[in-house]
BALO-127851 format. One line per 4 residues: number of its first residue (from 0); for each residue x, y negated, z negated of C-alpha. Coordinates in pm, 1 decimal. Layout:
<pts>
NUM> X,Y,Z ~ ... $
</pts>
This chain:
<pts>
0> -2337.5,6441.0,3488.3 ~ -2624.6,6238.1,3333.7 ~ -2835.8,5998.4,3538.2 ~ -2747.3,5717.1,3197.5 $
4> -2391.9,5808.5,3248.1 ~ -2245.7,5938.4,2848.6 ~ -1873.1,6094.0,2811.6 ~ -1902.4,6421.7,2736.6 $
8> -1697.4,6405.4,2437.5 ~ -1837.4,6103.6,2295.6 ~ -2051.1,5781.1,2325.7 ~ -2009.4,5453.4,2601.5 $
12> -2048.4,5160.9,2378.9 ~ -1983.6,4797.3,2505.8 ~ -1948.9,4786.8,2900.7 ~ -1745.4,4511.7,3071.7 $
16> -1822.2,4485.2,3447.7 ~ -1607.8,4371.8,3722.2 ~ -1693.6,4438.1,4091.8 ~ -1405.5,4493.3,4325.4 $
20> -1372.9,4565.6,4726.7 ~ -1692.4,4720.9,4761.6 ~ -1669.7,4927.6,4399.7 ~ -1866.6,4826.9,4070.5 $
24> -1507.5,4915.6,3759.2 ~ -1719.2,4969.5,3442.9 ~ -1470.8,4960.4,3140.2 ~ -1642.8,5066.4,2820.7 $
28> -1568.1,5146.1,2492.3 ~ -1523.8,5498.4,2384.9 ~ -1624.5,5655.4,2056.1 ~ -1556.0,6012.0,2003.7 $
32> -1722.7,5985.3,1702.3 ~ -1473.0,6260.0,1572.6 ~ -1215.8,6082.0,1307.2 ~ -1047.5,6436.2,1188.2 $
36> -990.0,6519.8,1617.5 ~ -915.4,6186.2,1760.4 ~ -807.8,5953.5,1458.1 ~ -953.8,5579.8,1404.4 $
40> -1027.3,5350.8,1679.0 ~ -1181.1,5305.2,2032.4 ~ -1011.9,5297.7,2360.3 ~ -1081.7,5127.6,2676.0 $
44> -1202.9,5405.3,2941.9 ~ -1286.1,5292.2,3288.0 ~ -1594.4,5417.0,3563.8 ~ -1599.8,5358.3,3926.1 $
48> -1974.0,5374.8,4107.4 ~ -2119.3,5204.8,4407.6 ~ -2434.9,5312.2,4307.7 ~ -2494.7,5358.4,3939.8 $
52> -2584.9,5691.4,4009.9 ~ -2292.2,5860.8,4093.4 ~ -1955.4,5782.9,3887.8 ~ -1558.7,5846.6,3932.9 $
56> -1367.0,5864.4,3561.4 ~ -1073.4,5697.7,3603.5 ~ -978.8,5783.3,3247.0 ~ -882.9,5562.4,2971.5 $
60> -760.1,5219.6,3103.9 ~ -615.7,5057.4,2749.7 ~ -534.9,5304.5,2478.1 ~ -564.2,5272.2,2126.2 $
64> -273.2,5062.5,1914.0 ~ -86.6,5290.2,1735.6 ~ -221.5,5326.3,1291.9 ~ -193.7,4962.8,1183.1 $
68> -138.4,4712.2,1463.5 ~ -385.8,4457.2,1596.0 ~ -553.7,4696.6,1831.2 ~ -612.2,4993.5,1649.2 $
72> -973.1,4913.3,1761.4 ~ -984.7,4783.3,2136.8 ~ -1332.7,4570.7,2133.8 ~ -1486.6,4397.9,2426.0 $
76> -1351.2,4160.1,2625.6 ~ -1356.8,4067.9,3035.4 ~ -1166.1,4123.8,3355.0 ~ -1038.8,3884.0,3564.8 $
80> -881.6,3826.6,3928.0 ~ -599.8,3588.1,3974.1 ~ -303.3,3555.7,4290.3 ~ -315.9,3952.3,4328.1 $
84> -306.6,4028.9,3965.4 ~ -541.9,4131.9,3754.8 ~ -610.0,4040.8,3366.7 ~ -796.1,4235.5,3082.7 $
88> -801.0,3995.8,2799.8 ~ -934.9,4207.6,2486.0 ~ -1011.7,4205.2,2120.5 ~ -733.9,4350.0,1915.8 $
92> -935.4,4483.4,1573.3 ~ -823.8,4624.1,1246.7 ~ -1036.0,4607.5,975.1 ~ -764.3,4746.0,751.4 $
96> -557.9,4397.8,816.0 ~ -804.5,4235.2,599.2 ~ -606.5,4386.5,272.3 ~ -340.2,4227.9,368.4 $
100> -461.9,3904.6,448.8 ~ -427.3,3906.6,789.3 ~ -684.7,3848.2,1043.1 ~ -884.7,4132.6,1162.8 $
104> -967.3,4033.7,1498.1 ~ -753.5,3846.7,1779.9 ~ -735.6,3795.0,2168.3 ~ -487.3,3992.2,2317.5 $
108> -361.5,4019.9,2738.1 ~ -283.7,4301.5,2942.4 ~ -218.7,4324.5,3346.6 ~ -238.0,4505.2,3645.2 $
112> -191.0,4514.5,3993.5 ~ -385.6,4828.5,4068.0 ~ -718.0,4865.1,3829.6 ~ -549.8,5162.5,3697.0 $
116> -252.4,5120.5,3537.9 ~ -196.6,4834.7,3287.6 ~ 82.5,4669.5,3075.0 ~ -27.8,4527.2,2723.0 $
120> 140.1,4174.0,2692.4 ~ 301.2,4215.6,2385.8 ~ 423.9,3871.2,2300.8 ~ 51.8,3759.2,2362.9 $
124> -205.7,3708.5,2082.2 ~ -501.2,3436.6,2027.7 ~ -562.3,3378.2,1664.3 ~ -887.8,3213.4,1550.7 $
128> -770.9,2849.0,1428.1 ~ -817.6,2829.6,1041.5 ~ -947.7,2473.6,1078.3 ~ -1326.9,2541.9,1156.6 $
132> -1310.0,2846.3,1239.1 ~ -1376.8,3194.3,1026.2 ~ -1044.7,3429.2,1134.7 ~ -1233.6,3755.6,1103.0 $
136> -1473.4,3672.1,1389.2 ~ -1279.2,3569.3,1688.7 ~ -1382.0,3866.8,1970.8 ~ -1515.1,3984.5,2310.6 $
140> -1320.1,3747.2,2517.6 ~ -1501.6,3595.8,2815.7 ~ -1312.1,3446.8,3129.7 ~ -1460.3,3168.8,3393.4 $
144> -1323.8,2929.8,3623.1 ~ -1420.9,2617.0,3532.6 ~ -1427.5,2366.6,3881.9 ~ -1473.9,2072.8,3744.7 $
148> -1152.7,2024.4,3548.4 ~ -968.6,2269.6,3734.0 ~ -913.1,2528.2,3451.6 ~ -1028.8,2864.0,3287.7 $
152> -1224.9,2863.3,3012.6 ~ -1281.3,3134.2,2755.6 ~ -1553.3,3209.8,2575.4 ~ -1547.0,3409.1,2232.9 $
156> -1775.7,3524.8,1958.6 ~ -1714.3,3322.8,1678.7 ~ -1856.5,3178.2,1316.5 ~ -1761.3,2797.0,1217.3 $
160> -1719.5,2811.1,855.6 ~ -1953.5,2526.9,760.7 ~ -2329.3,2602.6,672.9 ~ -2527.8,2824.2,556.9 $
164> -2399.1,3171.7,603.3 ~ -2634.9,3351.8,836.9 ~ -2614.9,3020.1,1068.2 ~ -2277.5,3006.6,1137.4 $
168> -2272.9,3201.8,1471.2 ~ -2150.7,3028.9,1785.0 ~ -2008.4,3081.1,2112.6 ~ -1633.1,2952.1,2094.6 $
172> -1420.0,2829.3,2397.8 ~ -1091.4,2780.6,2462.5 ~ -914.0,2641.2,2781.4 ~ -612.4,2660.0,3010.8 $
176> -412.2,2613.9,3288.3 ~ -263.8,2904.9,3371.0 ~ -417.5,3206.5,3186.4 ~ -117.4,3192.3,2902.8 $
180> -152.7,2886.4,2740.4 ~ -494.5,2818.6,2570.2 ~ -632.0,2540.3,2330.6 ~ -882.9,2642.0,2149.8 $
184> -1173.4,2376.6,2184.4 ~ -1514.7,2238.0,2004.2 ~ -1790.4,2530.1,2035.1 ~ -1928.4,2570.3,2369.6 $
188> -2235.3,2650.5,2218.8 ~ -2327.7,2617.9,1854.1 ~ -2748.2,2577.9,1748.3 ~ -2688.3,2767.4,1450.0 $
192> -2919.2,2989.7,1495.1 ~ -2748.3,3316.1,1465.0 ~ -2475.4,3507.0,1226.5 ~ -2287.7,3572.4,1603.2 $
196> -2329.1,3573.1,1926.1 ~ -2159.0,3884.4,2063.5 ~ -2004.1,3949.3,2398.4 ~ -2045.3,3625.4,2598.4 $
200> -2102.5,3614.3,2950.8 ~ -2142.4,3290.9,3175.3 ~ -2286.6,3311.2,3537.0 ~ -2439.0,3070.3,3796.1 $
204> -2765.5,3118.5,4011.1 ~ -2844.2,2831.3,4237.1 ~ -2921.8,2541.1,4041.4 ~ -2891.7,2726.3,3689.2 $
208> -2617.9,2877.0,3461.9 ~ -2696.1,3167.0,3170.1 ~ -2529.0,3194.7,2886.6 ~ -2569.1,3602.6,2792.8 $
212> -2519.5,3680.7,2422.7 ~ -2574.6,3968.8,2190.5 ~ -2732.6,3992.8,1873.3 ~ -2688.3,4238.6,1585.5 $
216> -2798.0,4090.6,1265.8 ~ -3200.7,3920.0,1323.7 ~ -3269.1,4114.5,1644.5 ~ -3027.1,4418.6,1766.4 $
220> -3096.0,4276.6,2157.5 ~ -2934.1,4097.1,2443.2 ~ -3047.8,3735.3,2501.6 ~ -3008.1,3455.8,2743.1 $
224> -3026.7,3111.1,2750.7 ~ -3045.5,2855.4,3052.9 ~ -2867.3,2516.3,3179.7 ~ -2881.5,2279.3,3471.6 $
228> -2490.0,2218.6,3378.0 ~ -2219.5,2393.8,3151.7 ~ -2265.9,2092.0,2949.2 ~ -2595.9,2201.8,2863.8 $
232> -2872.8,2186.7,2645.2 ~ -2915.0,2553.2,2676.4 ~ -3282.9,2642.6,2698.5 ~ -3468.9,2902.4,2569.9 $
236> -3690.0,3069.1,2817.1 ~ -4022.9,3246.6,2729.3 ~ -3886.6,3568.4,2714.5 ~ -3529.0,3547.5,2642.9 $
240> -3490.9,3975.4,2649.0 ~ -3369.7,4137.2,2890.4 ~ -3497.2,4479.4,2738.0 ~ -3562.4,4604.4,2372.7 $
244> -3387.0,4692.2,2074.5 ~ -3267.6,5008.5,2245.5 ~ -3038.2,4815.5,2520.2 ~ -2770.9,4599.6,2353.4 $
248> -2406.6,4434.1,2459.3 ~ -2524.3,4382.7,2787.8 ~ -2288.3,4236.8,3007.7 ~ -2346.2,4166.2,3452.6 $
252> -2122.9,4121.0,3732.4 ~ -2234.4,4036.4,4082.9 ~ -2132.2,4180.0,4456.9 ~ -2201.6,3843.8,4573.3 $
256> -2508.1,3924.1,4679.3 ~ -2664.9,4106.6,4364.8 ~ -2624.2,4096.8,4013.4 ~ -2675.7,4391.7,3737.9 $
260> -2637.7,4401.3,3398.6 ~ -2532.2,4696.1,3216.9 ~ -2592.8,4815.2,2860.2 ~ -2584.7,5085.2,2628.5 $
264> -2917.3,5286.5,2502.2 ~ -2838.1,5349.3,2111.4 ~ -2835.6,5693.5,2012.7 ~ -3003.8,5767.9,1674.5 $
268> -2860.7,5968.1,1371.8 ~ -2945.9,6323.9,1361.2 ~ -3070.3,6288.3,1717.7 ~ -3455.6,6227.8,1602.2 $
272> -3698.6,5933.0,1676.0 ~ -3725.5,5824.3,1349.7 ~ -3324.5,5845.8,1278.7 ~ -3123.1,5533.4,1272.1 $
276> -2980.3,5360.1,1545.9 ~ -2606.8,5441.6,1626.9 ~ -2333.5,5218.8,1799.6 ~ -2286.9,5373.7,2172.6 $
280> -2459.3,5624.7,2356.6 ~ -2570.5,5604.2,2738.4 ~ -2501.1,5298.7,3022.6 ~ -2795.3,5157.7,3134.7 $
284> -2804.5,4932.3,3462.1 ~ -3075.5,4690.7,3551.3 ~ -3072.2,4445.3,3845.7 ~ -3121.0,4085.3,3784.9 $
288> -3333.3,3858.8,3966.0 ~ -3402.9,3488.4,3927.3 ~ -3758.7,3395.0,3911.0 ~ -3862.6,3054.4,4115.1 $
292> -3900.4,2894.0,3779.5 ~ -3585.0,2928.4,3658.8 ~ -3621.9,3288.6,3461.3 ~ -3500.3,3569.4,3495.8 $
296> -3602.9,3897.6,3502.4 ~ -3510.0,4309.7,3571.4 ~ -3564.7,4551.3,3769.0 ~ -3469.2,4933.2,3862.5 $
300> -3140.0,4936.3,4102.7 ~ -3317.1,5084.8,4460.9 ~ -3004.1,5309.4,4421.2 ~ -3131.3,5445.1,4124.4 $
304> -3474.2,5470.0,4280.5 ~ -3372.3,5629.4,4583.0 ~ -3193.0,5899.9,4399.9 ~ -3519.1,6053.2,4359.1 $
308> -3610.3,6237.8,4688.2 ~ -3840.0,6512.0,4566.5 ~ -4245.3,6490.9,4471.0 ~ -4374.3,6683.0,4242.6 $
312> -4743.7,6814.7,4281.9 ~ -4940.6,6697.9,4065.1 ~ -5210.9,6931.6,3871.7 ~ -5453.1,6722.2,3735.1 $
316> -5625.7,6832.2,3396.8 ~ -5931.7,6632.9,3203.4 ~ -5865.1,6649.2,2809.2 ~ -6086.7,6365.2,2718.3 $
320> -6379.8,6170.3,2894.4 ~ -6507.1,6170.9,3273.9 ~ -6288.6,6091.0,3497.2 ~ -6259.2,6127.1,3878.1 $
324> -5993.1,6162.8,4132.0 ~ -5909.5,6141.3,4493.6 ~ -5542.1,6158.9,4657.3 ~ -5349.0,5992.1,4374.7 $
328> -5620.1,5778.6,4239.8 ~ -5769.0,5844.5,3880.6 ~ -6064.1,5659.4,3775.0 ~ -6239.6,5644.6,3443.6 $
332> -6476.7,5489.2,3274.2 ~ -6376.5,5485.8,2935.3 ~ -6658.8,5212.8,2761.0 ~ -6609.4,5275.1,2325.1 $
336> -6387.3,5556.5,2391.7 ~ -6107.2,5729.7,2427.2 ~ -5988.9,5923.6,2778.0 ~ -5694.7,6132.5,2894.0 $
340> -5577.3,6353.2,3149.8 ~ -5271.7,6584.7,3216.2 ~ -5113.2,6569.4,3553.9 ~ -4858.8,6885.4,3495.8 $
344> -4504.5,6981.9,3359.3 ~ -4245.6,6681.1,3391.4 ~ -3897.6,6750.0,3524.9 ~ -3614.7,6664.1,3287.6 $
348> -3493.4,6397.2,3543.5 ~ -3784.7,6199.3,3697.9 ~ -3952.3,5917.6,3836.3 ~ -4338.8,5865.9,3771.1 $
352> -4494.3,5575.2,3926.7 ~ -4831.4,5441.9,3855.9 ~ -5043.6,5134.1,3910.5 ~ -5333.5,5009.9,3646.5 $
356> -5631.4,4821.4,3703.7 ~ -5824.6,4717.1,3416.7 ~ -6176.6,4569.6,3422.5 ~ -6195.1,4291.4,3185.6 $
360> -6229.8,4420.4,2788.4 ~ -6040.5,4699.5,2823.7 ~ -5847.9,4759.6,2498.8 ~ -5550.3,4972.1,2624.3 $
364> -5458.2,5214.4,2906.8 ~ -5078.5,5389.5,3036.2 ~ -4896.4,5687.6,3040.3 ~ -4860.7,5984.4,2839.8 $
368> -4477.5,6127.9,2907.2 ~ -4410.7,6481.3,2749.5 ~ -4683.6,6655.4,2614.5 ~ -4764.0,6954.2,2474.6 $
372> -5037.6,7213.4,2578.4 ~ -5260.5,7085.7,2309.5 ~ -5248.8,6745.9,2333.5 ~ -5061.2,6686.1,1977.1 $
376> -4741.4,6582.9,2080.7 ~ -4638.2,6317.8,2327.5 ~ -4499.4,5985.4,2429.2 ~ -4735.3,5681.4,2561.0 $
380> -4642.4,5369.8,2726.4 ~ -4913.3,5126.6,2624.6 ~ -5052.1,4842.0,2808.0 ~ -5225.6,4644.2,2531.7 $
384> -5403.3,4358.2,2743.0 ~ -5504.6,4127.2,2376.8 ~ -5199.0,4147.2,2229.8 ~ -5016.4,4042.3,2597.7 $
388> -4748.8,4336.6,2547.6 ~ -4616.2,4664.1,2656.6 ~ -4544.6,4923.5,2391.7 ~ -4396.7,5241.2,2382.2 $
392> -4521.1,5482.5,2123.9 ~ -4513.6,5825.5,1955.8 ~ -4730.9,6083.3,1822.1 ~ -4770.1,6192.8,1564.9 $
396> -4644.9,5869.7,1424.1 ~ -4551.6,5964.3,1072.3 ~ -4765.0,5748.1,773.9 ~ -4756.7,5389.4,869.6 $
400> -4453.4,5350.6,1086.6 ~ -4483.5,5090.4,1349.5 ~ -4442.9,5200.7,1723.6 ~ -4118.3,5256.2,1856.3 $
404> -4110.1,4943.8,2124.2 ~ -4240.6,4682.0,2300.5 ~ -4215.4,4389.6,2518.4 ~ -4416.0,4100.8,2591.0 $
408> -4666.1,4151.2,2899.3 ~ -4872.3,3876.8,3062.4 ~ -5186.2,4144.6,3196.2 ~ -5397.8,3990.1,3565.3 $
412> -5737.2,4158.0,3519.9 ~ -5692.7,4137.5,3934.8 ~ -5382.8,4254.4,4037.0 ~ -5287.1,4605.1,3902.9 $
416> -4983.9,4666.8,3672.6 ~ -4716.3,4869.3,3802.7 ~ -4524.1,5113.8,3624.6 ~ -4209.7,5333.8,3696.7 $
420> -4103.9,5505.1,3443.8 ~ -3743.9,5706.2,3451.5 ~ -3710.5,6030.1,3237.5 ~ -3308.6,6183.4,3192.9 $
424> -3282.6,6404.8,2876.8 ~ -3370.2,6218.1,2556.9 ~ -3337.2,5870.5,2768.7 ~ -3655.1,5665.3,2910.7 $
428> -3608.2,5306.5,3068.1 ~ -3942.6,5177.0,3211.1 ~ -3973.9,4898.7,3463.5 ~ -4319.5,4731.5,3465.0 $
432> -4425.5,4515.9,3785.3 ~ -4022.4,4493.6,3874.9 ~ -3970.1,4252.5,3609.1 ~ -3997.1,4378.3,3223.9 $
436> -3772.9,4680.4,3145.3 ~ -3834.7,4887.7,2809.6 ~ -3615.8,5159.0,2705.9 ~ -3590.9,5381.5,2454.3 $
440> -3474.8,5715.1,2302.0 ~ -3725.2,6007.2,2363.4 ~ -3584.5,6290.8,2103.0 ~ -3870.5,6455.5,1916.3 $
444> -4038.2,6613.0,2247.9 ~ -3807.9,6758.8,2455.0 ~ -4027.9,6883.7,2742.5 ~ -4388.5,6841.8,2842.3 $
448> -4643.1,6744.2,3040.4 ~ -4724.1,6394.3,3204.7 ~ -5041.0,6215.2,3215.9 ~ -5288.8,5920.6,3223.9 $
452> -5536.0,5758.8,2944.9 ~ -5756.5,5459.1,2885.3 ~ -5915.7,5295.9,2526.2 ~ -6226.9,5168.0,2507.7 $
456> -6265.8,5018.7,2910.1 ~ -6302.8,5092.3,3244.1 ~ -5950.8,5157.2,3402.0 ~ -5826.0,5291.0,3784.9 $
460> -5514.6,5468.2,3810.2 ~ -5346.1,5470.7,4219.6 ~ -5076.8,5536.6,4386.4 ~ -4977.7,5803.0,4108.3 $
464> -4626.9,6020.9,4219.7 ~ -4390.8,6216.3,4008.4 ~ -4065.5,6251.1,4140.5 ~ -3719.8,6472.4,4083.6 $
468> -3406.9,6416.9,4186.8 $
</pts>
């Protein structure tokens, strides 16, 4: 099984949390991606892990609605606890409803009293209301509690149907008493700033609530925004990301001690770098932490962390400049240059961990991940000190192609930068200084060698390990 967990007859797309007695449930959205085999729509399948590392299939959870109804397509939606019984309330989706004017998207209910097995409600359906609301864009039901008036609320992704169109997204909400009865309400949130807001999620810390939403349209990533109350004004933090474009739908769910968030790394058409994007591929799980200010930011699970037990020896190589070396610690002055070094054959599965130091002026310095003998071929994660960003790159990068990612990077010419960086098959999620994640797709170069470089500076390299699982 893969470290980023994928079925093996298909792609994970949208994952909807919900931690349970000890146990994380993961439902996600399946794709088989195979229309003549498996027919039109997605199901509901369902993980169990206590450590994101390690996962029991409990098989699909909400199957399909049979050619025509509602929920041909199961989309996202949430879990919920109440009196011993649990809730899934899901989007119902048919795209094919739209020629005959009926509305392509509603909320529907199921239940269970086990996790396992559940019982669609049929005599239950949400409908977006006609009266300010577009009815093709009602989805990914979220549940809360709401104390203060002694309700649930639910959130939705939804469009108002005044404005301009590309400005119309907003975060619906709805209310009730008991779970059965809802009202649909004002927006919760509506700066019309986006076409939608997908797959909601709502969550205190201390003092502060997020708001989690999903973008598709202006930016394919996961954003946050952050409140003293639920009535708001939502603020927009410095660095509203919780990775790049290649970590989307994110939803997180908390042990009460914890929280995690857990997306899905795209795949990309024809499995190259330069291919498209696809929806699903592989779960990715970071751990969220509130900053004293407020922010928040990611980090790697320690389960995921501790799943690598074995060092690799490293056999250092110079390919470029002067460098010297001493028990893990690569130094290299690299003034109007450019340096690099090889440090041996990666494992499919690993762990490298380095730390940078930069003298001031330095123009660049990281990690090369999967070269070849020659030096033509690789990946590099790029600390780029002027531009205050991390980036991810590839080479050759063909004609004038931009790099593949980045993510912005506050650099301390005092304290070193630390990177971990974690390899599994074609899928790379970097953590830098416990706080910025970066992932991406790694498909051109399959295998190869790991290693160290600096641009035009004077850069030291410690505390450099590789590590398999």
């Amino acid at each position: 099984m893969p470290l980023f967990y994928k079925p093996t007859d298909g792609v994970a797309a949208d994952f909807i949390p919900f931690y349970w007695q000890g146990r994380f449930h993961l439902f996600y959205l399946k794709d088989y991606r195979d229309i003549p085999a498996h027919g039109e729509g997605t199901p509901w399948f369902q993980l169990v892990t206590v450590d994101f590392v390690h996962f029991e299939e409990w098989g699909e959870s909400l199957p399909r609605g049979p050619v025509g109804s509602q929920d041909q397509w199961v989309f996202t939606g949430s879990v919920f606890e109440k009196d011993g019984t649990f809730h899934i309330f899901y989007t119902g989706h048919n795209h094919h409803l739209a020629k005959e004017n009926k509305p392509v998207q509603a909320v529907l209910h199921a239940t269970s009293c086990d996790l396992k097995t559940w019982v669609k409600d049929e005599g239950f359906a949400l409908f977006a209301p006609a009266d300010g609301y577009e009815i093709n864009d009602w989805r990914d039901p979220f549940i809360y509690r709401d104390a203060r008036y002694n309700e649930y609320g639910m959130l939705l992704a939804a469009r108002t149907t005044g404005g301009a169109s590309r400005h119309r997204g907003c975060v619906a909400l709805a209310t009730s008493l008991d779970l059965m009865s809802w009202k649909v309400q004002d927006p919760f949130w509506a700066p019309q700033l986006y076409f939608t807001h997908e797959c909601p999620d709502l969550f205190k810390i201390g003092d502060w609530w997020y708001l989690i939403y999903s973008t598709f349209t202006e930016r394919s990533v996961t954003h946050y925004r952050m409140a003293r109350t639920l009535d708001g004004p939502w603020l927009c933090p410095p660095d509203d990301q919780f990775d790049s474009r290649a970590f989307y739908a994110a939803k997180t769910a908390s042990d009460g001690d914890r929280r995690f968030i857990f997306g899905w790394l795209p795949t990309r058409d024809g499995e190259k770098d330069e291919g498209s994007y696809q929806w699903g591929g592989n779960l990715v799980t970071h751990e969220v932490k509130q900053q004293p200010d407020g922010t928040l930011s990611v980090r790697s699970p320690d389960t995921v962390l501790d799943h690598f037990l074995t060092p690799v020896s490293l056999s250092p190589e110079i390919r470029m400049g002067r460098w010297m070396s001493s028990s893990g610690t690569f130094h290299v002055g690299a003034t109007g240059r450019f340096a690099s070094l090889l440090l041996g054959a990666m494992p499919e599965t690993c762990l490298i961990n380095a730390k940078v130091l930069m003298k001031p002026g330095t123009v660049s310095a990281g990690l090369i991940l999967r070269s070849d003998d020659a030096y033509d071929n690789y990946y590099q994660l790029r600390i780029e000190p002027a531009s205050r960003r991390i980036v991810f790159d590839r080479w050759p990068r063909p004609g004038d192609q931009p790099h593949m990612h980045e993510r912005p990077l506050e650099v301390s010419w005092v304290d070193p930068i630390h990177l971990r960086v974690i390899v599994d098959g074609t899928c790379m999620v970097a953590y830098i200084n416990d706080r910025v994640a970066l992932s991406s797709r790694i498909y051109n170069h399959r295998a190869g060698q790991a290693g160290l470089f600096a641009v035009e500076g004077d850069v030291t390299f410690t505390d450099v390990t590789v590590w398999s699982h």
